[in-house]
N, CA, C and O atoms as a CHARMM CRD file, in Angstrom:
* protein
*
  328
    1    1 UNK  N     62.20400 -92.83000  35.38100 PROA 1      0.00000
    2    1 UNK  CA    62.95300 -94.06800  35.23600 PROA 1      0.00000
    3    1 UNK  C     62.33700 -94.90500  34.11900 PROA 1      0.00000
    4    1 UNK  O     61.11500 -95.04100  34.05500 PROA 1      0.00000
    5    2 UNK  N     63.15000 -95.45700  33.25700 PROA 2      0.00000
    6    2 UNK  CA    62.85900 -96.69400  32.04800 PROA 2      0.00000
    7    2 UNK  C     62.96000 -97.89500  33.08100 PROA 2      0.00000
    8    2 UNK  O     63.26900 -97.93500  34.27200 PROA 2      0.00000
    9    3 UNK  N     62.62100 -98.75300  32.25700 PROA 3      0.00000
   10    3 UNK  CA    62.79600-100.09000  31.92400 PROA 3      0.00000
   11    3 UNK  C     63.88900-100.47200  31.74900 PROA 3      0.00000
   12    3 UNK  O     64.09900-101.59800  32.20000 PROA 3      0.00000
   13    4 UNK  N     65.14800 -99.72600  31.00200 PROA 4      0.00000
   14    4 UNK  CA    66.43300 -99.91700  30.90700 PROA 4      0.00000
   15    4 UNK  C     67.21500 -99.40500  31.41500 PROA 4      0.00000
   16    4 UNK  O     68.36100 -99.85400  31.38500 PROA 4      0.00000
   17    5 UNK  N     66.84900 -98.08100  32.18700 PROA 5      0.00000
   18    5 UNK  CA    68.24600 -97.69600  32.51200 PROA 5      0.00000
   19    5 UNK  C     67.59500 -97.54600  34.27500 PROA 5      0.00000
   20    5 UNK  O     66.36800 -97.63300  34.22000 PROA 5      0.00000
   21    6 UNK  N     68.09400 -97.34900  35.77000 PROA 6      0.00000
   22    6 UNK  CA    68.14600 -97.11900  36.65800 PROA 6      0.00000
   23    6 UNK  C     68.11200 -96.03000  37.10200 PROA 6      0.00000
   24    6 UNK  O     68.92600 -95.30400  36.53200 PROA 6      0.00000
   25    7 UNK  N     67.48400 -95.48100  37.95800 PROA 7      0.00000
   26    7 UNK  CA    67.03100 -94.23000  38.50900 PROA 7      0.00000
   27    7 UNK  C     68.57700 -93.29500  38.59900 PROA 7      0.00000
   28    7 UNK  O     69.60100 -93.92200  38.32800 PROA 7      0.00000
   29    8 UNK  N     68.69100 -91.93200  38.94900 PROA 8      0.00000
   30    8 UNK  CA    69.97400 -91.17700  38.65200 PROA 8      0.00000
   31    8 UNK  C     70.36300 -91.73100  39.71400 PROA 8      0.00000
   32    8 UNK  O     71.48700 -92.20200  39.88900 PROA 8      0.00000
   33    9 UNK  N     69.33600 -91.71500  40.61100 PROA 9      0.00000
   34    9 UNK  CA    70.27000 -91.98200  42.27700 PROA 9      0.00000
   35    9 UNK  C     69.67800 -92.26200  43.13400 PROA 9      0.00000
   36    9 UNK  O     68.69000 -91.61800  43.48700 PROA 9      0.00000
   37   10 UNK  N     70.24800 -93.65700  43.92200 PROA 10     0.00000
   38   10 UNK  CA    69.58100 -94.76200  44.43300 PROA 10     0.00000
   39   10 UNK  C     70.13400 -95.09800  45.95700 PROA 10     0.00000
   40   10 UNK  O     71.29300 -95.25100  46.34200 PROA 10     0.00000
   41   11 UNK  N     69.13300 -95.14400  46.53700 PROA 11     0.00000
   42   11 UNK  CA    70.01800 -95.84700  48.05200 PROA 11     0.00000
   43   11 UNK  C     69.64000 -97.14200  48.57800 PROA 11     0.00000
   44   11 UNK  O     68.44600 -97.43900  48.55500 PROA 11     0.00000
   45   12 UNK  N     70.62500 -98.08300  49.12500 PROA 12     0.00000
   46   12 UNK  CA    69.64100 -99.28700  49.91500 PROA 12     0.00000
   47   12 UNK  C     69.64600 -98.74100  51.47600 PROA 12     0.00000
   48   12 UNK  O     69.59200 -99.48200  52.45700 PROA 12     0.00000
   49   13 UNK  N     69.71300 -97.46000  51.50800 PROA 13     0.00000
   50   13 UNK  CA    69.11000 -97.50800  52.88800 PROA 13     0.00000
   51   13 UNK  C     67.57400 -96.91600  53.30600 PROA 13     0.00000
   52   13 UNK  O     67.23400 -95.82400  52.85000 PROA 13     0.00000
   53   14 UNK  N     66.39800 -97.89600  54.44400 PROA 14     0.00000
   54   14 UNK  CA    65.06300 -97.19100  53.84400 PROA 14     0.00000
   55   14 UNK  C     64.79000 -95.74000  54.48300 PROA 14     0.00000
   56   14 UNK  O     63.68800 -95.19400  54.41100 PROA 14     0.00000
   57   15 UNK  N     65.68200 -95.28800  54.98800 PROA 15     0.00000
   58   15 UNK  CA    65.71800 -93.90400  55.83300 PROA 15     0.00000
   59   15 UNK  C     65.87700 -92.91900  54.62200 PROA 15     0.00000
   60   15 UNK  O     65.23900 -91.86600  54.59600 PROA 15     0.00000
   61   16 UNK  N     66.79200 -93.30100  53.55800 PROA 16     0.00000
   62   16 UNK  CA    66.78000 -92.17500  53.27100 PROA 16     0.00000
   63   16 UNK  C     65.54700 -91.55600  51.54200 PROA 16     0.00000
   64   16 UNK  O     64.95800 -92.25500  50.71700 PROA 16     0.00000
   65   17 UNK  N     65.62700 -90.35200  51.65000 PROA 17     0.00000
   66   17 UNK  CA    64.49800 -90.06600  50.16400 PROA 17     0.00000
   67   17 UNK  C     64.55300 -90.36700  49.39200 PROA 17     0.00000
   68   17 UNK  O     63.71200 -90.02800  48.55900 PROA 17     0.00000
   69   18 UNK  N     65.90800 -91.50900  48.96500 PROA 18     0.00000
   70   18 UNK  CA    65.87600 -91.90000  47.79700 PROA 18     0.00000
   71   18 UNK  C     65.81600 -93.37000  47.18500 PROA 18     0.00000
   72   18 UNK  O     65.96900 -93.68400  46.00400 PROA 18     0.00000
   73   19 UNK  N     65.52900 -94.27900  48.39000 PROA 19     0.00000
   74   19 UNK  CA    65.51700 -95.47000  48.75200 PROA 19     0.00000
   75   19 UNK  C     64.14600 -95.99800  48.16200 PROA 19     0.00000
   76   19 UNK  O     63.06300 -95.61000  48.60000 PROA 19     0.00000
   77   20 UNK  N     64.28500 -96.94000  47.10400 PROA 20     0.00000
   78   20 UNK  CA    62.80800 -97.75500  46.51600 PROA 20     0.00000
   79   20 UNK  C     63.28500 -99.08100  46.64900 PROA 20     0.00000
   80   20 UNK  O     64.40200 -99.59200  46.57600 PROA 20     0.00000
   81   21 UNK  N     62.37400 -99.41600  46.81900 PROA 21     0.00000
   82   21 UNK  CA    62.26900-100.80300  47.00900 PROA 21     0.00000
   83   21 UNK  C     62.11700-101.91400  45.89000 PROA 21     0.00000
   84   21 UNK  O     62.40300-103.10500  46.01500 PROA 21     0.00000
   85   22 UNK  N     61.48900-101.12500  44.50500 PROA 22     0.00000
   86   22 UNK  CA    61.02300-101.75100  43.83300 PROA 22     0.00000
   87   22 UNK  C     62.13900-102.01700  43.12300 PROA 22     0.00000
   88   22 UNK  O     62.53000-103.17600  42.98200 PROA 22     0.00000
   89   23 UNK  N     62.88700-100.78400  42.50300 PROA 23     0.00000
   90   23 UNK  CA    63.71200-100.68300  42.40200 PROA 23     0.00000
   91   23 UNK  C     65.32100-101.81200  42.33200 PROA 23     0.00000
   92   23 UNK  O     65.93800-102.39500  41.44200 PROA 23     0.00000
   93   24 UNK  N     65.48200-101.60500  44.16600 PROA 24     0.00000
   94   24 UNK  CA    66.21300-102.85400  44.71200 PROA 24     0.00000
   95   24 UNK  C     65.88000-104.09500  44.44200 PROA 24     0.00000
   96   24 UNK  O     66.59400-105.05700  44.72500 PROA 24     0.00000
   97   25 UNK  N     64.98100-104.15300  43.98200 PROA 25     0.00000
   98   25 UNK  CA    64.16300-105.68300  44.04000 PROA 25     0.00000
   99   25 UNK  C     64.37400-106.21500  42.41800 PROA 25     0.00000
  100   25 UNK  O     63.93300-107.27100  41.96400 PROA 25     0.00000
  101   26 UNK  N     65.09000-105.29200  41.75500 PROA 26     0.00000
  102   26 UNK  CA    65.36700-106.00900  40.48800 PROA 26     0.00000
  103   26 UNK  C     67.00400-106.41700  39.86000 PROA 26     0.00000
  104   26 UNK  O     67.48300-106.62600  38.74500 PROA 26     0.00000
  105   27 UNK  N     67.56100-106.38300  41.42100 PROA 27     0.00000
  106   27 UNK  CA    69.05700-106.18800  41.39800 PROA 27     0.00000
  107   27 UNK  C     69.61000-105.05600  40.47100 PROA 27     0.00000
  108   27 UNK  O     69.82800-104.89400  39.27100 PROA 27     0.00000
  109   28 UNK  N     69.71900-104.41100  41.54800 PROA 28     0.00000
  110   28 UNK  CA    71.40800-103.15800  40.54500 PROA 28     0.00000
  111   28 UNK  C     72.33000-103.32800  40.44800 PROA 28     0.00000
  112   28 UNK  O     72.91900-103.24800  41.52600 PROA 28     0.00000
  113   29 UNK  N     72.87700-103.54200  39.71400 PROA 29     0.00000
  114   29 UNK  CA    74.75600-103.67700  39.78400 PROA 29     0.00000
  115   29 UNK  C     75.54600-102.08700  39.34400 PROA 29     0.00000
  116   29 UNK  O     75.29800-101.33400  38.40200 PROA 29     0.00000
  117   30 UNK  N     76.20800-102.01500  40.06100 PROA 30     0.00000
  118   30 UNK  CA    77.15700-100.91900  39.74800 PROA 30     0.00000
  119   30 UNK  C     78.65100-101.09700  39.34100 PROA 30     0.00000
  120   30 UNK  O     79.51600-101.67300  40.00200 PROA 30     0.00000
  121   31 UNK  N     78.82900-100.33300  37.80200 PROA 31     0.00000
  122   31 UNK  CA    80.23300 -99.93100  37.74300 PROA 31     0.00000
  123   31 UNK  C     80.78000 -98.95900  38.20100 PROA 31     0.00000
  124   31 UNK  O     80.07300 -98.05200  37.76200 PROA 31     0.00000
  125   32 UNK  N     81.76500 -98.37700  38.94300 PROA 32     0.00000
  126   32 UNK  CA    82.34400 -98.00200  39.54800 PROA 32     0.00000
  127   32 UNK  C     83.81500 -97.60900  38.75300 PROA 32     0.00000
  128   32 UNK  O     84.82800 -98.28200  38.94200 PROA 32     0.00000
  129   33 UNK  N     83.78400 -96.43500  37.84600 PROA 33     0.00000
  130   33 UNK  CA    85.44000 -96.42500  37.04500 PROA 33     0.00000
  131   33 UNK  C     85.80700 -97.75800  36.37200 PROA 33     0.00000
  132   33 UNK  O     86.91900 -98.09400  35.96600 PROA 33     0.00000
  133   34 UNK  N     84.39300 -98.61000  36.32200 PROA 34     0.00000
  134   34 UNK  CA    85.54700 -99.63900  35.45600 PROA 34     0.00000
  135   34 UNK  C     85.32100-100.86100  36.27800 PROA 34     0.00000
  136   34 UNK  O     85.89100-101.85300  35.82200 PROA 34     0.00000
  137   35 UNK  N     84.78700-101.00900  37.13300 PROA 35     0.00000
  138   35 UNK  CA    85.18000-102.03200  38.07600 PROA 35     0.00000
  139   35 UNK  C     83.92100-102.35600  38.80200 PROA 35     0.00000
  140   35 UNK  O     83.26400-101.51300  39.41300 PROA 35     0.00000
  141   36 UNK  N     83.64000-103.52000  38.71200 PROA 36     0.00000
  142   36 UNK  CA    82.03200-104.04500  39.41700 PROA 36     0.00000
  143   36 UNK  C     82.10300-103.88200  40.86200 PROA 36     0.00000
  144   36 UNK  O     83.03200-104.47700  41.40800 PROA 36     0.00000
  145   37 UNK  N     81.38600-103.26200  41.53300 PROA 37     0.00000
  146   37 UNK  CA    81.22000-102.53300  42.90800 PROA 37     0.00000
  147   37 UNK  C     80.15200-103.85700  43.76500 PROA 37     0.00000
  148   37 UNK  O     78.99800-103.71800  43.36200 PROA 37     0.00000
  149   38 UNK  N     80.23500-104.69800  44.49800 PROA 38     0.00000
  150   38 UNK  CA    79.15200-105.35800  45.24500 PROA 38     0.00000
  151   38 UNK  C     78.94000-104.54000  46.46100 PROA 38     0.00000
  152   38 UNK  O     77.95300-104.85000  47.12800 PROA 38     0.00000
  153   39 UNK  N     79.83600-103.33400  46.97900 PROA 39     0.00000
  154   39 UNK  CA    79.22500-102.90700  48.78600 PROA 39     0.00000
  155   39 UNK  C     78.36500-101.33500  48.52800 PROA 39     0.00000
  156   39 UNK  O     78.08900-100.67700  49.53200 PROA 39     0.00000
  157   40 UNK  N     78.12900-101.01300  47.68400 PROA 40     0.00000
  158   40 UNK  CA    77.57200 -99.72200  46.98900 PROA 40     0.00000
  159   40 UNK  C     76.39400 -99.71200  48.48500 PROA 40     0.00000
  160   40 UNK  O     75.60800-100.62000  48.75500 PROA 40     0.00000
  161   41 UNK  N     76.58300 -98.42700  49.26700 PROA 41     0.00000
  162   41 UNK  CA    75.18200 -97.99300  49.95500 PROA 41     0.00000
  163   41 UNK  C     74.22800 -97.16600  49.29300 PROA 41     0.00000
  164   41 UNK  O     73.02500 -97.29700  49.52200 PROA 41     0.00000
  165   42 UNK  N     74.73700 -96.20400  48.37200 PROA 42     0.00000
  166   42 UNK  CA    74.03100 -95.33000  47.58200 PROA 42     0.00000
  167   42 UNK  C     75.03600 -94.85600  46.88800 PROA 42     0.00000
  168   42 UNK  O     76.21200 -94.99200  47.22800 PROA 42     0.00000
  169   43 UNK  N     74.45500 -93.96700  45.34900 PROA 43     0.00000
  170   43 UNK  CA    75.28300 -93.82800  43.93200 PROA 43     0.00000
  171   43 UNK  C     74.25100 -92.54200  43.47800 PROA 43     0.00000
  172   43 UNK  O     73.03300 -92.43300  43.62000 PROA 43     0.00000
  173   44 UNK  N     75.28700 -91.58200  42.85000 PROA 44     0.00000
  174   44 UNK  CA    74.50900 -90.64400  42.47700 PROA 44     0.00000
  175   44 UNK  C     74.89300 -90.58300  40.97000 PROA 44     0.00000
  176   44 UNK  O     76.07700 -90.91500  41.00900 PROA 44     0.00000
  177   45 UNK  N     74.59000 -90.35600  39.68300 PROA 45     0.00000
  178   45 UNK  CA    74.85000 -91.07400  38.58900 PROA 45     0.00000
  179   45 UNK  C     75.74200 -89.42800  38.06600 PROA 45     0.00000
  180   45 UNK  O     76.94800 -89.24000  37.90600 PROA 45     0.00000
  181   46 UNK  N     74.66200 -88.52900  37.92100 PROA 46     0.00000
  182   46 UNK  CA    74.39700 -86.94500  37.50900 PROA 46     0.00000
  183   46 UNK  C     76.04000 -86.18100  38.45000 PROA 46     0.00000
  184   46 UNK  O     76.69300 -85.38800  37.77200 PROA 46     0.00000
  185   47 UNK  N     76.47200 -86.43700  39.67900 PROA 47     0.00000
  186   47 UNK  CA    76.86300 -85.97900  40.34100 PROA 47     0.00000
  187   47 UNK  C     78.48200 -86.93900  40.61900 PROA 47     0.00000
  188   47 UNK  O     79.47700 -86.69900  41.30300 PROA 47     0.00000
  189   48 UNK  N     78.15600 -87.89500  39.85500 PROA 48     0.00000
  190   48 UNK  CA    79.33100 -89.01200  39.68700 PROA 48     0.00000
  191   48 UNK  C     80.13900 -89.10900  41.07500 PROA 48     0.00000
  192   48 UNK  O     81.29200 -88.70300  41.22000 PROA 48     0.00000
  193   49 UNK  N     79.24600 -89.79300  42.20400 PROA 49     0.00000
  194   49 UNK  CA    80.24100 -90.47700  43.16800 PROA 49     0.00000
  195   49 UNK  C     79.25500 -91.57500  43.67500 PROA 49     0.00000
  196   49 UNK  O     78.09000 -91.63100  43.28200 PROA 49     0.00000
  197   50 UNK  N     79.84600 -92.51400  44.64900 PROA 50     0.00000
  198   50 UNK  CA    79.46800 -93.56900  45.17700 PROA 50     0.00000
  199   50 UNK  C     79.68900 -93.67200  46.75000 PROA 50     0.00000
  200   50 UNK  O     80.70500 -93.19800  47.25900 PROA 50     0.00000
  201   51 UNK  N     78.43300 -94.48000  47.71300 PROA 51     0.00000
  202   51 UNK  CA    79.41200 -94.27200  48.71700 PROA 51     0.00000
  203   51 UNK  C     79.17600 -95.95000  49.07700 PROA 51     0.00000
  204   51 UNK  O     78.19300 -96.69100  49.09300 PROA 51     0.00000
  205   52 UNK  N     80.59800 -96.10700  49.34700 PROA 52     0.00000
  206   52 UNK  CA    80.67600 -97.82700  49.86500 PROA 52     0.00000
  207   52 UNK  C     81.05700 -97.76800  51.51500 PROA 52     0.00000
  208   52 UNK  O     81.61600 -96.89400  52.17700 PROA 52     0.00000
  209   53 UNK  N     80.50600 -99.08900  51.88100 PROA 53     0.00000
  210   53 UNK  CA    80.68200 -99.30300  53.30600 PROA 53     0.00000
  211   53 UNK  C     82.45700 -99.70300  53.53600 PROA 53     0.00000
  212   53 UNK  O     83.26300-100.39700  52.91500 PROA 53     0.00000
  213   54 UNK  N     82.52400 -98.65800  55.04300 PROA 54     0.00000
  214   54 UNK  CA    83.71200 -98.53600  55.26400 PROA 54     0.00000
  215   54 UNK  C     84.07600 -99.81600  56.25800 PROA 54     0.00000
  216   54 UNK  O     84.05300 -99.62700  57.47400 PROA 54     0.00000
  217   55 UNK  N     84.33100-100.80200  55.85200 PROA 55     0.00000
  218   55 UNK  CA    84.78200-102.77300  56.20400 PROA 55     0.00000
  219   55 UNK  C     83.46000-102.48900  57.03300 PROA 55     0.00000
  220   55 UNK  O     82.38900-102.01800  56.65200 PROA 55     0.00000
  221   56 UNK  N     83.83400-102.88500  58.17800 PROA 56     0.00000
  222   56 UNK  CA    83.03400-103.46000  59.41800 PROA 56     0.00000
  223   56 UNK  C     82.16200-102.17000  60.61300 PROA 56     0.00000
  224   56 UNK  O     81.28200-102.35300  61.45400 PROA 56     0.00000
  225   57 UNK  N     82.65200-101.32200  60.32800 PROA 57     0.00000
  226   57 UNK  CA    82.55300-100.06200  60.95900 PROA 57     0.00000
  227   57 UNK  C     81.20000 -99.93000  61.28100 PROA 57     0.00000
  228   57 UNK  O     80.49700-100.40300  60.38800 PROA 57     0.00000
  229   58 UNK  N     80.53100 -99.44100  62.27300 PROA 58     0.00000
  230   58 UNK  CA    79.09500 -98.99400  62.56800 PROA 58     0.00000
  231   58 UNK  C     78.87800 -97.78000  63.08700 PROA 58     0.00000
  232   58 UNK  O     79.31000 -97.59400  64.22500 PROA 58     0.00000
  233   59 UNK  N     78.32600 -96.91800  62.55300 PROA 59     0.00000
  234   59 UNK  CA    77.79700 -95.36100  63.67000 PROA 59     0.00000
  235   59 UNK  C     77.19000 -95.72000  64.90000 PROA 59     0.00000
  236   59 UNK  O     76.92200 -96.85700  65.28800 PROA 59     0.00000
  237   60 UNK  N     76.90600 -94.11300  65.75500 PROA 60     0.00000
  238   60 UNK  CA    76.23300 -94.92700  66.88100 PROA 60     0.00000
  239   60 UNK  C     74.93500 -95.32200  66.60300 PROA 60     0.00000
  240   60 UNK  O     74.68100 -96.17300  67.45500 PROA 60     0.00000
  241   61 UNK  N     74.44800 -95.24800  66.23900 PROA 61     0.00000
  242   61 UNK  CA    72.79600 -95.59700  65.41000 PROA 61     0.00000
  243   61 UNK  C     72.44100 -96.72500  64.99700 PROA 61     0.00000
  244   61 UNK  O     71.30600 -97.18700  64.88300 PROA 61     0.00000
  245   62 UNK  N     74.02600 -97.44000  64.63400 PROA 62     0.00000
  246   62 UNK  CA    74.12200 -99.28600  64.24800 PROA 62     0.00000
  247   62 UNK  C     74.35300 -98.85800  62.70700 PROA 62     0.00000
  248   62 UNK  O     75.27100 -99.53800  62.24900 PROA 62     0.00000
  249   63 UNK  N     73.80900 -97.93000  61.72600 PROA 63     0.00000
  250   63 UNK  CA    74.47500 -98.36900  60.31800 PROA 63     0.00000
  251   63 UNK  C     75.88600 -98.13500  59.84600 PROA 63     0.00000
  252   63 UNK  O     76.71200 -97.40600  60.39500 PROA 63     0.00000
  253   64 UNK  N     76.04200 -98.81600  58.80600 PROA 64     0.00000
  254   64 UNK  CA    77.19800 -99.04700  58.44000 PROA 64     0.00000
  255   64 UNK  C     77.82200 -97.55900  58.08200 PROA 64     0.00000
  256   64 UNK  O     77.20700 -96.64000  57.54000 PROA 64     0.00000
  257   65 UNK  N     79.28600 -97.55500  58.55000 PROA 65     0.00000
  258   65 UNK  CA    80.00600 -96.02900  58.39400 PROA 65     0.00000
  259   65 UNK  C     80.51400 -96.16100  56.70800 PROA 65     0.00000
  260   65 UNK  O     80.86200 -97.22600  56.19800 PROA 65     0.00000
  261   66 UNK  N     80.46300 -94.74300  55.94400 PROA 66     0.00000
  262   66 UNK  CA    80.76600 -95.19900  54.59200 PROA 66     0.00000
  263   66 UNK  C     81.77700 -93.84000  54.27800 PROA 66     0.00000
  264   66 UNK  O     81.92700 -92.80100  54.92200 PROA 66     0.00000
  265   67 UNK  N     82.22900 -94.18500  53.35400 PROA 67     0.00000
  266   67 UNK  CA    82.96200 -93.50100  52.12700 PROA 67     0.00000
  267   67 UNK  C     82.23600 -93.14000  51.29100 PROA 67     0.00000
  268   67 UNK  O     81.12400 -93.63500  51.10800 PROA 67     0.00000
  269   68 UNK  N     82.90000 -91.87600  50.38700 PROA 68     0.00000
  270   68 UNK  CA    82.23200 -91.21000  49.60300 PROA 68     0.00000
  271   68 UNK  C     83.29500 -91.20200  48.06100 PROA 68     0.00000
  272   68 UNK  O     84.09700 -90.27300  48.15500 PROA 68     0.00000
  273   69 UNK  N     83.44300 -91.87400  46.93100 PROA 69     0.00000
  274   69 UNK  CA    84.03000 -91.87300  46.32600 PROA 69     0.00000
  275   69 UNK  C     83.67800 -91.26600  45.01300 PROA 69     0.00000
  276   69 UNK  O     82.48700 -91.37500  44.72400 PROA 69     0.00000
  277   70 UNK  N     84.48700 -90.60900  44.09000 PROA 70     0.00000
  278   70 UNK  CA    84.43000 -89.98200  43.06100 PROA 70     0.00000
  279   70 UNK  C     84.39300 -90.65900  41.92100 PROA 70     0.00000
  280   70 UNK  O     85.44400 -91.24500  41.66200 PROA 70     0.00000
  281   71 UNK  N     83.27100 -90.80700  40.92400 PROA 71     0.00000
  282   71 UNK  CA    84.42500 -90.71800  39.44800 PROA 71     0.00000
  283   71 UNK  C     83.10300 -91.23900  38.53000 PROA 71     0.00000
  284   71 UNK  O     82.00600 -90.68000  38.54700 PROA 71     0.00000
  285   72 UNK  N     83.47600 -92.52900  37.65800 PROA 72     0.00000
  286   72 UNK  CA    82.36200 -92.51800  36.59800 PROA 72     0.00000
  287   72 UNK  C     81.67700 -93.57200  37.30900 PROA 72     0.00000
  288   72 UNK  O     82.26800 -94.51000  37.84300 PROA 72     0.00000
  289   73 UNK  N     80.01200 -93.35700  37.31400 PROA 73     0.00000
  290   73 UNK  CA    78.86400 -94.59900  37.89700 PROA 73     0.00000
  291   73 UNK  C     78.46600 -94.81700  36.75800 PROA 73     0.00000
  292   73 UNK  O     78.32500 -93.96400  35.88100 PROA 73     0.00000
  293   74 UNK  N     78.18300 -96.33200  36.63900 PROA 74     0.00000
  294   74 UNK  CA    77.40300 -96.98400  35.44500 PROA 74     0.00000
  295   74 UNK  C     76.11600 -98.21600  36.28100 PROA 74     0.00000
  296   74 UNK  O     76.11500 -99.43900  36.41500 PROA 74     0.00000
  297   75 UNK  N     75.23400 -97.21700  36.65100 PROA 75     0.00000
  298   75 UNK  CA    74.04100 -98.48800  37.23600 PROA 75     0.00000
  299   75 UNK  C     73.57600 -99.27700  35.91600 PROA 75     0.00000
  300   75 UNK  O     73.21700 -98.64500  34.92200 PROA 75     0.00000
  301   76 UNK  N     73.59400-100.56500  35.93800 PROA 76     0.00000
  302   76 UNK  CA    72.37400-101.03200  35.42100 PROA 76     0.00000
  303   76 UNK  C     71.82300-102.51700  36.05300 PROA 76     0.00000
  304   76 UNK  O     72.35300-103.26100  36.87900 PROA 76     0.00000
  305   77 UNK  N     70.44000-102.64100  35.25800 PROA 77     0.00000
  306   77 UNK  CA    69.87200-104.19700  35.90700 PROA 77     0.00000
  307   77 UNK  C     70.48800-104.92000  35.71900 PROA 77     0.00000
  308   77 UNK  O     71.13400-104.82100  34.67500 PROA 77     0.00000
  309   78 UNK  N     70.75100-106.37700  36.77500 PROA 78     0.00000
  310   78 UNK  CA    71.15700-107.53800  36.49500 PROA 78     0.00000
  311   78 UNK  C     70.89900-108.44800  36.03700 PROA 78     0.00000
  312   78 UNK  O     71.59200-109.40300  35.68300 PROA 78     0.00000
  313   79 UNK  N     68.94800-108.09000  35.94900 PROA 79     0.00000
  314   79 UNK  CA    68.04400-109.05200  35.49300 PROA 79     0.00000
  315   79 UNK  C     67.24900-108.33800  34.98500 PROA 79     0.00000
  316   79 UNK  O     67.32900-107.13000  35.21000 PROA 79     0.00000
  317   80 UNK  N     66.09400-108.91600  34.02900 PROA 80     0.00000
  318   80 UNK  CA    65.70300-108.32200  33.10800 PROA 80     0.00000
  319   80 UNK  C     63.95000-107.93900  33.99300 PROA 80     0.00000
  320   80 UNK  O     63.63100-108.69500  34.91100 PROA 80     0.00000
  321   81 UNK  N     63.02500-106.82400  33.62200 PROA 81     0.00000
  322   81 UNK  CA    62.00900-106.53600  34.80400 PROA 81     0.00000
  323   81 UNK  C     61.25900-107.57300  33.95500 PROA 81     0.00000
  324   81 UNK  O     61.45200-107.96600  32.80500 PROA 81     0.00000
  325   82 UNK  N     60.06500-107.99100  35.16700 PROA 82     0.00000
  326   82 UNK  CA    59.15300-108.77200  34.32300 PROA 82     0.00000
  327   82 UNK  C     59.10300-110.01800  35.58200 PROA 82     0.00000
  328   82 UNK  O     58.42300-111.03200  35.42100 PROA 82     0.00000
């Protein structure tokens, strides 16, 4: 990972292997085909899909139930590191 660009593939959940913290902590924003994404649970950049939380929904476990969507991801920072 740079300074400028965001890891290939990122999760905010801390269960899973791909979840940093440090990461999260510098705000990601995701494009999504074109379109600014705010419910992104995890994004795979290389593999081009996204998965967003499905409204209100919960597994039995309590996290949020998601979707898995296709197409072009564009992560980058919202703020600058430092």
């Amino acid at each position: 990972m740079t300074d400028e660009a965001p890891p290939d593939r990122l999760s905010s959940n801390p269960n899973s292997p791909f979840y940093d913290q440090a990461v999260l902590d510098r705000d990601v924003g995701i494009r999504f085909n074109g379109v600014e994404k705010t419910n992104v649970e995890e994004y795979c950049v290389s593999e081009g899909w996204v998965r967003v939380a499905a409204g209100n929904a919960r597994d039995r476990r309590g996290n949020p139930m998601t979707i898995k969507l296709k197409g072009k991801v564009e992560p980058y920072f919202k703020s600058p590191s430092g």
